[in-house]
C-alpha positions as CSV (number, residue, x, y, z in Angstrom):
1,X,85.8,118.9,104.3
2,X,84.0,116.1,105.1
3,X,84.3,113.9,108.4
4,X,85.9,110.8,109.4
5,X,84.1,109.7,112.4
6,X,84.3,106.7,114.8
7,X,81.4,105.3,113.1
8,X,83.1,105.0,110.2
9,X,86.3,104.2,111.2
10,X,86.0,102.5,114.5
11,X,86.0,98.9,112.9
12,X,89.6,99.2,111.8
13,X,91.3,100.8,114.2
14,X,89.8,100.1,117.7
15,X,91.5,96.7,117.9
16,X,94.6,98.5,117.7
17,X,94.1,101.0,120.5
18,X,95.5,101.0,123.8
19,X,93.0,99.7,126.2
20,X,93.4,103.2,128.2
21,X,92.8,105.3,125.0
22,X,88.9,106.0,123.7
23,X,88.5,105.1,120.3
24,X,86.6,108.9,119.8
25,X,89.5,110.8,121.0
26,X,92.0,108.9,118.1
27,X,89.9,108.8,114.8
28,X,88.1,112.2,114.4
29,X,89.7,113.6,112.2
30,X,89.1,115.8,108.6
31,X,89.4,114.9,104.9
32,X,89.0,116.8,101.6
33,X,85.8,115.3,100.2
34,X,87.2,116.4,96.4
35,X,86.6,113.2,94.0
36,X,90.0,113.3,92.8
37,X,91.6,113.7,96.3
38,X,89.3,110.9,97.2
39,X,90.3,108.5,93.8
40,X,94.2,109.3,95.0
41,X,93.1,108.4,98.7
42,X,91.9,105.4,97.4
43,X,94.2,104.1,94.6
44,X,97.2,104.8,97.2
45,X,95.5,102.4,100.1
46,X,95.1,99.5,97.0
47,X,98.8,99.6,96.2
48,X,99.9,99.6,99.7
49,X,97.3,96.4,100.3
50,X,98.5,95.0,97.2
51,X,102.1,95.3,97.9
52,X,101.7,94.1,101.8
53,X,99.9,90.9,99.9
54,X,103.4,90.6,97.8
55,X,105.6,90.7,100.4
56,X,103.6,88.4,102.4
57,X,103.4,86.0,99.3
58,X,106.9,86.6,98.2
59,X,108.0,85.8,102.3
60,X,105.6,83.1,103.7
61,X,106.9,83.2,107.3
62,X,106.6,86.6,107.0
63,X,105.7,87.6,110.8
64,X,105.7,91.5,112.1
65,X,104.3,93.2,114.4
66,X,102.3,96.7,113.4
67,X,104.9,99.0,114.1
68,X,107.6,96.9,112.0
69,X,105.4,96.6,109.5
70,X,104.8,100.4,109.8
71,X,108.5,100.5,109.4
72,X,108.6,97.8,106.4
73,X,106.3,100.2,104.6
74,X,107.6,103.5,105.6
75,X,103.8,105.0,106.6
76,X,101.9,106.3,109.1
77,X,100.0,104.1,112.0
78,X,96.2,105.1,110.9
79,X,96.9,104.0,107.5
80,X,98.9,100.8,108.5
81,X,96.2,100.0,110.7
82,X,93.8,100.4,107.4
83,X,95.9,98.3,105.1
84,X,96.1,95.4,107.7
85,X,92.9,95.5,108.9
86,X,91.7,95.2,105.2
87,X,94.1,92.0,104.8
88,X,92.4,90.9,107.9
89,X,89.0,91.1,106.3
90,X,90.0,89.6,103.4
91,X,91.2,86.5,105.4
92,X,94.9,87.0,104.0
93,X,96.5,87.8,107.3
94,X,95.8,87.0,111.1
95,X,96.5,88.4,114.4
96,X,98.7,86.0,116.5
97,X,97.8,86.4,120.6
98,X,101.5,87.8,120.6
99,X,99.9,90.8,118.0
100,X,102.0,89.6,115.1
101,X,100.7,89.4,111.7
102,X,101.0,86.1,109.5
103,X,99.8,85.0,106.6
104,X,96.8,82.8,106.5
């Protein structure tokens, strides 16, 4: 088992924290380290960022917040927090100051 520490991680889930909670005590946490675990890991997170870049194409005023989208998707909040962030790098979606989600 390999870790996941806030090194890591930290970059794309800190800005979805509560202010109150330390980064450190939410994103420790373990992984198999197998390849094909890993390739699974991996292929899963590109569908799910592929078909949150659908749904955002196929519904341009397409506006949620990261628990609804949580909801939209039916998955967790670490790997929500993954698939948006990645959108986020990828300049597809942005953060409105009322923590919505839009399409850039």
């Amino acid at each position: 088992m390999a870790d996941v520490t806030r090194d890591t991680i930290a970059p794309y889930v800190e800005p979805f924290l509560p202010r109150t909670m330390s980064a450190e005590s939410r994103v420790t946490f373990k992984m198999t380290s197998t390849v094909p675990e890993t390739d699974r890991q991996a292929a899963t997170l590109r569908d799910l960022t592929r078909r949150v870049q659908a749904e955002y194409a196929e519904m341009p005023g397409l506006s949620v917040t990261l628990p609804q989208a949580q909801r939209l998707l039916g998955i967790d909040h670490e790997t929500c927090v993954v698939v948006i962030r990645t959108l986020m790098d990828h300049r597809v979606l942005r953060r409105t100051a009322q923590g919505r989600y839009v399409r850039l």
